[in-house]
C-alpha positions as CSV (number, residue, x, y, z in Angstrom):
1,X,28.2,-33.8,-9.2
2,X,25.9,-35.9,-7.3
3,X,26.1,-38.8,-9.7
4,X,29.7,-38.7,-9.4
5,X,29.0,-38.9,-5.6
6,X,26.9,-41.6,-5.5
7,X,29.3,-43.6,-8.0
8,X,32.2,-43.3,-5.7
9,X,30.0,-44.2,-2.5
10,X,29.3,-47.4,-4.7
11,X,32.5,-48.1,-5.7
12,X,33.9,-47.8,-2.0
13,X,31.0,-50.3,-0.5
14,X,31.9,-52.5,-3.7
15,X,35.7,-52.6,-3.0
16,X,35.0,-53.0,0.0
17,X,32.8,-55.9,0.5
18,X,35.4,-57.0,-2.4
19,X,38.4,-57.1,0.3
20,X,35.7,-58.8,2.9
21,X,35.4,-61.8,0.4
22,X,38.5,-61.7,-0.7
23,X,39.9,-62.1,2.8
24,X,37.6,-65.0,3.9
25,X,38.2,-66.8,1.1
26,X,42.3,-66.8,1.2
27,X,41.3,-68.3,4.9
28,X,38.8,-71.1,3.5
29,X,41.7,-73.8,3.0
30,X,43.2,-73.1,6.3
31,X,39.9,-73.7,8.1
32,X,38.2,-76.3,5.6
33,X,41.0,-78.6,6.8
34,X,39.6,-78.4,10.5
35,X,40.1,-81.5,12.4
36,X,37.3,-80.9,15.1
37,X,34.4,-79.8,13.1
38,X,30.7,-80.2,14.0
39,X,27.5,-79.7,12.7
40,X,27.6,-75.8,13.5
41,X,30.8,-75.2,12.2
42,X,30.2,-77.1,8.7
43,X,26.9,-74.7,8.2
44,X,29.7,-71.8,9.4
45,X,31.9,-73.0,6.2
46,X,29.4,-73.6,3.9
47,X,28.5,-69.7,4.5
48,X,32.4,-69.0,4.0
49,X,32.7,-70.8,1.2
50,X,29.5,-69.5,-0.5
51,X,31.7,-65.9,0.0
52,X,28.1,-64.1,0.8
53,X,27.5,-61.5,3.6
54,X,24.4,-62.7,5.3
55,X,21.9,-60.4,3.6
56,X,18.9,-60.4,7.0
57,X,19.8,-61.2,10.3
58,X,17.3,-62.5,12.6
59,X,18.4,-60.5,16.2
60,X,16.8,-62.3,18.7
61,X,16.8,-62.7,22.8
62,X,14.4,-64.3,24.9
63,X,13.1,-63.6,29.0
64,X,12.8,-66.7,31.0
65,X,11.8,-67.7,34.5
66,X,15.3,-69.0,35.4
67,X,18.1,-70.4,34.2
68,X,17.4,-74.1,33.4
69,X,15.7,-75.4,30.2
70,X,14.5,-78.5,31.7
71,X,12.5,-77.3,35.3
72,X,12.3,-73.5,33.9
73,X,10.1,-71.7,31.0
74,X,10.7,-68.6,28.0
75,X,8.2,-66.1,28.9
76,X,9.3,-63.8,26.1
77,X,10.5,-63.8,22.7
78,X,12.0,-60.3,21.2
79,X,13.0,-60.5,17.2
80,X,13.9,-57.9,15.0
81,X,14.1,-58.9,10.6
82,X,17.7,-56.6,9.9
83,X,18.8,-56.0,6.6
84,X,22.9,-55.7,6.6
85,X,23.3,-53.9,3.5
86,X,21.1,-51.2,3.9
87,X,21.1,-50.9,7.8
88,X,17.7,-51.3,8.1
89,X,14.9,-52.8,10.6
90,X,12.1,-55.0,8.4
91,X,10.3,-56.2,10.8
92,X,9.8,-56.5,14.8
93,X,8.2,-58.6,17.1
94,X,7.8,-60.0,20.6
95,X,5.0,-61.6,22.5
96,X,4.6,-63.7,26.0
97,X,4.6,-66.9,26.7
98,X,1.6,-68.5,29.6
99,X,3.7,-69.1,32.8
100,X,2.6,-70.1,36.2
101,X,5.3,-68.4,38.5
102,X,8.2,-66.7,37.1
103,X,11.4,-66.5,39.6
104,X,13.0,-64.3,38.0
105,X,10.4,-61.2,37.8
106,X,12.9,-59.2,40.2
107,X,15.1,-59.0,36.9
108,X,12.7,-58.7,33.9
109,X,9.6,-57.3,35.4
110,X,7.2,-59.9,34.1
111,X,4.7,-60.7,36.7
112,X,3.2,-64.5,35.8
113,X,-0.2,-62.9,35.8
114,X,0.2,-61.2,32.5
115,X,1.7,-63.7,30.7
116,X,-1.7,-65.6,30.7
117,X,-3.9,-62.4,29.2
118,X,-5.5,-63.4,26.0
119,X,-3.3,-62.7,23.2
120,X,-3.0,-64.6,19.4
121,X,-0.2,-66.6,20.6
122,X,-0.3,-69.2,17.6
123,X,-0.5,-66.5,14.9
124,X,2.5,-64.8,17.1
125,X,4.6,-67.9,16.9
126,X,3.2,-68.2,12.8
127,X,5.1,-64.9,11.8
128,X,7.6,-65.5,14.2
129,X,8.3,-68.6,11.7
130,X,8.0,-66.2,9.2
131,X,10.6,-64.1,10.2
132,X,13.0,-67.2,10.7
133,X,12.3,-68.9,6.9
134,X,13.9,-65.0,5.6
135,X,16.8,-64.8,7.7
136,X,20.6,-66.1,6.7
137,X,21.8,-66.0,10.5
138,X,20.4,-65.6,14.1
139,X,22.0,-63.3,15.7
140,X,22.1,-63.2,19.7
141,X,23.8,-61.9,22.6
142,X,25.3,-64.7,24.6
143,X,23.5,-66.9,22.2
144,X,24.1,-70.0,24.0
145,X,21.9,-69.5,26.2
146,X,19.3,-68.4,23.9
147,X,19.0,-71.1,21.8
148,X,18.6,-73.9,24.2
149,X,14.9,-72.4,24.9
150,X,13.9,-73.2,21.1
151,X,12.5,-76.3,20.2
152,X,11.3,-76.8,23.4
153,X,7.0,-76.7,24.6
154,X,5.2,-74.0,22.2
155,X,8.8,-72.5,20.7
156,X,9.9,-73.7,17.1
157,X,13.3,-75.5,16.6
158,X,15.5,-72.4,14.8
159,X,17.5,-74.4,12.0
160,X,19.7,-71.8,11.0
161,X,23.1,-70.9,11.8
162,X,23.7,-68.8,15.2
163,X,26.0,-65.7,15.6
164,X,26.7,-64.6,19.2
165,X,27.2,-61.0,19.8
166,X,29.3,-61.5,22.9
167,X,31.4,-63.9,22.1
168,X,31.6,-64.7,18.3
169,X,31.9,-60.9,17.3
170,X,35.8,-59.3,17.9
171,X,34.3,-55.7,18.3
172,X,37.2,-53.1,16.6
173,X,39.4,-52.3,19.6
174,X,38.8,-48.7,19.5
175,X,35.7,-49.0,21.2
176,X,37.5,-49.9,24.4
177,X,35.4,-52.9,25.5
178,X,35.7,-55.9,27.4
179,X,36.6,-58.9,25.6
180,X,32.8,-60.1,26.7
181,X,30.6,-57.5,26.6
182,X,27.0,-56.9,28.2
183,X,24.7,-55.2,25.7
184,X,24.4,-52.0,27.9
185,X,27.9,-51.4,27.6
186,X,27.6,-52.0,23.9
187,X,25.1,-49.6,22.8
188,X,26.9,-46.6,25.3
189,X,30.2,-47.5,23.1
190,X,28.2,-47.1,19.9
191,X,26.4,-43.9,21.3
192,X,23.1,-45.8,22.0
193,X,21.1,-44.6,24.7
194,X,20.0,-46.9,27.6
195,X,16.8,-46.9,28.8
196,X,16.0,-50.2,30.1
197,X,17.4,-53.6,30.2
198,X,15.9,-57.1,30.7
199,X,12.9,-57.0,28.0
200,X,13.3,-59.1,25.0
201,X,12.4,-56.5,22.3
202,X,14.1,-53.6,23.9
203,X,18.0,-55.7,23.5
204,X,17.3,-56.7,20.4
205,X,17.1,-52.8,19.6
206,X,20.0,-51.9,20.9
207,X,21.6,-54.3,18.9
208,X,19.8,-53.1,15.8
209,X,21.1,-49.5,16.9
210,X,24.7,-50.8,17.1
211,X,24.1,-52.7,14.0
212,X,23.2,-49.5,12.2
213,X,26.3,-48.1,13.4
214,X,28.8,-49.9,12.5
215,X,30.5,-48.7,9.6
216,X,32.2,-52.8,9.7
217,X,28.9,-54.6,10.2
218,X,29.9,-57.2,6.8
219,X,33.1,-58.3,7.9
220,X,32.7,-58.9,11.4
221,X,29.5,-61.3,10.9
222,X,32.1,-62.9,7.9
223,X,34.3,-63.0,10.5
224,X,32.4,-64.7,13.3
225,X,30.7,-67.2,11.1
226,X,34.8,-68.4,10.8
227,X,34.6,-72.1,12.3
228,X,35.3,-72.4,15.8
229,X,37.6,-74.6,17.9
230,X,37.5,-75.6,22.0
231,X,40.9,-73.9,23.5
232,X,42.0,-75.0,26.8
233,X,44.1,-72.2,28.1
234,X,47.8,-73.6,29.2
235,X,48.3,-70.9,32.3
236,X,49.0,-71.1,35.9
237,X,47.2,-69.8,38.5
238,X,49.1,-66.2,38.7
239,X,48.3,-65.9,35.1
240,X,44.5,-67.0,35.5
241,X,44.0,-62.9,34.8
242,X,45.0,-63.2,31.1
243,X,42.9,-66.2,30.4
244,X,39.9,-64.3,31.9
245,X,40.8,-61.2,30.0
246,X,40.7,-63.0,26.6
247,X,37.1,-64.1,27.5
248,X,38.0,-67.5,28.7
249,X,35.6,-69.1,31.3
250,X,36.5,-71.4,34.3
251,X,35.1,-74.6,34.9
252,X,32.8,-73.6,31.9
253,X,33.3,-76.2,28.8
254,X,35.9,-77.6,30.6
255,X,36.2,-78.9,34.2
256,X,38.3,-77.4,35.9
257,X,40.2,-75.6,33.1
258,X,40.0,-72.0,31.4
259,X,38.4,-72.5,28.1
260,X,36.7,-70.8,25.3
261,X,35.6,-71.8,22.0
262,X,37.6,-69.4,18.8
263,X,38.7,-69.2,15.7
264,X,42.0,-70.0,14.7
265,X,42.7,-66.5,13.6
266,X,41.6,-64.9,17.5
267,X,44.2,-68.1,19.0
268,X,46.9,-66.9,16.7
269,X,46.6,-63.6,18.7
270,X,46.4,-64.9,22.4
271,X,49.2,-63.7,25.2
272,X,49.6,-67.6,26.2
273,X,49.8,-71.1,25.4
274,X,46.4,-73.7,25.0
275,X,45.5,-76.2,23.5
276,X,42.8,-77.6,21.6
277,X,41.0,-79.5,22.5
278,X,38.2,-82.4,20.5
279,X,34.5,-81.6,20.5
């Protein structure tokens, strides 16, 4: 009886991850045709095309000192090694980075002073290497701003494709989010406690909680790894409310313009007109 279980729990994750392929790949043509593709978006169809399901993600998020790259500094580094198919944490890791000041201790609770303890930074940054070379995809929340952090004084460029969990991810409608979500309200829709925010390692578990959660975790990374295009939301100002709804950004990418980067499957769904624009 068991057996027979476990053989029809197998054949229902088979026929299932079946479908996933089976669905990116009738959508490879449309997208491999792109006009406006880049760098990011050819690694994003090589993945499609290769019809795999990232086996580890790399969850990653990072504390910093303020908001610009260029006059501001990471302080922290969170990671956490995920395997998809079996829902699983591998590995786990953060560590600090020496800082003079930090302006924004009133949000992460870093105080400068710490940051400049001994610790084995260089080994820390070695296995954090480590933990990059065995992951498919990095996966952050509002990775955008993550990544520009990398590459940069003591931190290692990341050459591997980047999934954000706000904005890439279309999380399944019955969990009643916003179209951008923060990762607190993330983890309470997937019944994830809260109990503290702002600390690199502690959001990257929330998202390995949600992670292990979702019963869909294969085919919305297949999904978000679809190649994206710049939209430019056609709307006047009365309507400005559906743009933002749909998780477009003013004055973001665009001057002066609503506009969010998609895939052509999330545009075939939007309430209003745009237009796309080239990279």
């Amino acid at each position: 009886m068991k057996e027979e279980q476990n053989h029809q729990k197998e054949s229902e994750q088979l026929g299932f991850l079946y479908e996933t392929t089976k669905e990116i790949a009738n959508e490879k043509e449309k997208y491999s045709e792109a006009s406006s593709c880049f760098k990011s978006n050819e690694e994003r169809v090589e993945i499609l095309r290769k019809g795999d399901v990232p086996e580890n993600i790399l969850i990653l998020d990072t504390e910093t000192t303020g908001l610009d790259n260029v006059n501001d500094d990471c302080l922290e580094v969170g990671s956490i090694l995920f395997n998809v198919k079996s829902r699983s944490v591998l590995a786990q890791q953060s560590f600090l980075l020496p800082v003079e000041t930090n302006n924004a201790e009133t949000i992460n609770n870093i105080p400068a002073e710490i940051t400049r303890l001994p610790q084995p930074l260089d080994e820390a940054i070695k296995y954090f290497e480590s933990l990059i070379r065995v992951s498919d995809v990095v996966v952050a929340h509002n990775a955008e701003f993550d990544m520009k952090w990398f590459g940069l004084k003591k931190l290692p460029q990341i050459e591997r494709q980047w999934v954000c969990s706000m904005d890439d991810i279309t999380w399944p409608a019955d969990k009643q989010l916003k179209t951008r979500p923060s990762v607190r309200d993330l983890a309470l829709a997937y019944g994830v406690p809260v109990w503290n925010a702002h600390r690199a390692l502690t959001d990257c578990i929330y998202l390995a909680e949600v992670f292990k959660r979702c019963s869909e975790l294969e085919k919305l990374l297949m999904r978000a790894l679809e190649p994206k295009v710049l939209l430019r939301a056609e709307i006047s100002y009365e309507e400005r409310y559906l743009a933002k709804n749909a998780g477009f950004r003013w004055n973001d990418a665009i001057k002066g313009a609503w506009s969010r980067k998609m895939s052509r499957r999330d545009m075939e769904k939007l309430e209003f007109p745009v237009h796309e624009v080239d990279l």
